[in-house]
C-alpha positions as CSV (number, residue, x, y, z in Angstrom):
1,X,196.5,27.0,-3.1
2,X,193.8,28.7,-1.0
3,X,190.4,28.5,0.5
4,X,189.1,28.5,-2.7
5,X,191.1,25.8,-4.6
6,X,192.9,28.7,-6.5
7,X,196.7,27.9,-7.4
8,X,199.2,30.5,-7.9
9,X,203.0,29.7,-8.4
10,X,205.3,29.5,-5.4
11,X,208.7,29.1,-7.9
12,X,210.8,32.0,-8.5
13,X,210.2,34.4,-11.3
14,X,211.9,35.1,-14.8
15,X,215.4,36.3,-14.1
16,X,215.3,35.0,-10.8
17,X,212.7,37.3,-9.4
18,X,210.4,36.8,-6.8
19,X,207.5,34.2,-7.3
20,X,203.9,35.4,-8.0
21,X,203.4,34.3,-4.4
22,X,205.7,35.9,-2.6
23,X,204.7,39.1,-4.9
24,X,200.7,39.1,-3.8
25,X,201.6,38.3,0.0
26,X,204.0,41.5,0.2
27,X,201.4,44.1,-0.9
28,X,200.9,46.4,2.3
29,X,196.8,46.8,1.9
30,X,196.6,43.3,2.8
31,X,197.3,40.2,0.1
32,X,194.2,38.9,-1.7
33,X,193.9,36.0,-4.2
34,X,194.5,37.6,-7.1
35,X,191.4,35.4,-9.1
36,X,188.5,36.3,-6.5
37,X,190.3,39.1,-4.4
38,X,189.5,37.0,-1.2
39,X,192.1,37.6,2.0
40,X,195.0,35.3,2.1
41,X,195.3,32.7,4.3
42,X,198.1,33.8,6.7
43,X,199.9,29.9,6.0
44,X,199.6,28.5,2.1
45,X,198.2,25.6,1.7
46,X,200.2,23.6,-0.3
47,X,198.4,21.9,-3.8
48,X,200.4,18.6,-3.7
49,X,198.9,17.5,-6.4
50,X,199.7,20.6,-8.8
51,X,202.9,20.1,-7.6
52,X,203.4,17.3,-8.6
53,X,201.9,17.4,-12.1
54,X,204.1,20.4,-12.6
55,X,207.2,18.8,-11.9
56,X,206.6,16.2,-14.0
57,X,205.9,19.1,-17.0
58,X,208.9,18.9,-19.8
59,X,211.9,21.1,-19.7
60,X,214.9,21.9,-21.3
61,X,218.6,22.5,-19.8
62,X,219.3,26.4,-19.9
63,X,223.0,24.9,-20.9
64,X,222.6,21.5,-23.1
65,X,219.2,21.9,-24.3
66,X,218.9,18.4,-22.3
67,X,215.3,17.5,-22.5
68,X,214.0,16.4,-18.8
69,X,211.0,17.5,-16.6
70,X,211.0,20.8,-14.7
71,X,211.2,18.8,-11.0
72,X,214.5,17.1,-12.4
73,X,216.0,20.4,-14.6
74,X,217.7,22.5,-11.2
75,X,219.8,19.2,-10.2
76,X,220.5,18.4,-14.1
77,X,222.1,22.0,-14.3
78,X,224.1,22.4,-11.4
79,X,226.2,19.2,-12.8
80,X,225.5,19.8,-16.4
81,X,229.1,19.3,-18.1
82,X,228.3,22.6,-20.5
83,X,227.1,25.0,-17.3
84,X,229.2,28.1,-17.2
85,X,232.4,27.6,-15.4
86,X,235.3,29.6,-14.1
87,X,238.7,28.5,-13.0
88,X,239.4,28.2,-9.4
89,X,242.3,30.5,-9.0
90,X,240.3,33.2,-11.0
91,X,241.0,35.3,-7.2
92,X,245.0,34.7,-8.6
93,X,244.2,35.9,-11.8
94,X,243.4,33.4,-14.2
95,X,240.2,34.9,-16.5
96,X,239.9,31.5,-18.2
97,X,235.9,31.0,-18.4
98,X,234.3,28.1,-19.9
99,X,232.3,25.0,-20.0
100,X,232.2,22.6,-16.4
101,X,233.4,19.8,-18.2
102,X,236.7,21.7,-19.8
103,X,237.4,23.2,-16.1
104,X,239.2,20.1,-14.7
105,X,241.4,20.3,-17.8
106,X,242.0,23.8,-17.9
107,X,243.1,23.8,-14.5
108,X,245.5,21.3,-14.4
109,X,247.6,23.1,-16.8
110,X,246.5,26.7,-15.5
111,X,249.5,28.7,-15.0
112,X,248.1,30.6,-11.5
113,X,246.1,27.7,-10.2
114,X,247.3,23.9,-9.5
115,X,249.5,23.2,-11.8
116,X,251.8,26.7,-10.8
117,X,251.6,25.4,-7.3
118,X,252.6,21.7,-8.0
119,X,255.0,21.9,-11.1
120,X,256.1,25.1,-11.4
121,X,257.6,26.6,-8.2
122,X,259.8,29.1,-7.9
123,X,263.6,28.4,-7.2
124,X,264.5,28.6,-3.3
125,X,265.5,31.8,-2.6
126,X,263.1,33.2,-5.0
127,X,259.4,34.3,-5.4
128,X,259.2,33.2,-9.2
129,X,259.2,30.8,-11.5
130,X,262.0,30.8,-14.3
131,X,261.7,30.0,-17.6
132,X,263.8,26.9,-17.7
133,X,261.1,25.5,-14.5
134,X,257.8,26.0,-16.8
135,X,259.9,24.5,-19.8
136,X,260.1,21.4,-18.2
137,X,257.1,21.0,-16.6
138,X,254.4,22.3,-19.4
139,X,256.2,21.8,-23.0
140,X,253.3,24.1,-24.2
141,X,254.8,27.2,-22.9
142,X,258.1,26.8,-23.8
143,X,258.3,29.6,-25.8
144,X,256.9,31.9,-23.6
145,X,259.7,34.9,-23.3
146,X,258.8,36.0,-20.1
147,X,257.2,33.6,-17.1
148,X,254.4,34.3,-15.1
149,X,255.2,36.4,-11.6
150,X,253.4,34.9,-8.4
């Protein structure tokens, strides 16, 4: 908000750009409201009130297509159960990608995350894992012809 009563959006841009803000205040001849080309005030002055009445606007979840308001839609996606997920020993190799909700699941039977490090290690004396080991800890592989090395 400025001087004025002119609003212009402080939230970051489409494809996670910068906001229309930060975009007028980084023009080097000196940032003017873009409505009545007035100077800037050096501090914004926040609109509490449009703030508020945008939050409280409808939005959707980028991953469920969950209807809630746009104040409430960030926090709803960073715990949203069909966000984009990938496995937590994807730096040992496991590509598995997926849905939030499926990662728990997929990683306690993932063969280079927890379930290699608590079920399936190697024999002493050895750095892997044999076939009879992943056999009898994860009936699912048992006909694999050649374990995983770790």
């Amino acid at each position: 908000m400025f001087h004025a009563g002119h609003l212009m959006c402080a939230e970051a841009g489409a494809e996670g750009g910068d906001a229309c803000s930060t975009q007028v205040r980084s023009v080097r001849t000196g940032a003017k409201c873009p409505v009545c080309r007035q100077a800037l005030p050096r501090d914004p002055i926040r609109g509490l009130t449009a703030e508020q009445t945008i939050a409280a606007l409808p939005a959707t979840c980028r991953h469920c297509d969950a209807g809630t308001t746009r104040g409430e839609v960030l926090g709803h996606e960073t715990q949203c159960p069909r966000a984009p997920a990938r496995c937590a020993a994807g730096a040992d190799g496991c590509g598995w990608e997926g849905a939030a909700g499926e990662r728990e699941a997929h990683e306690a039977t993932c063969m280079r995350g927890r379930a290699a490090t608590q079920h399936h290690r190697p024999e002493q004396g050895s750095n892997q894992c044999t076939l009879e080991s992943i056999k009898r800890c994860t009936p699912e592989y048992a006909d694999l012809a050649n374990p995983p090395s770790y």
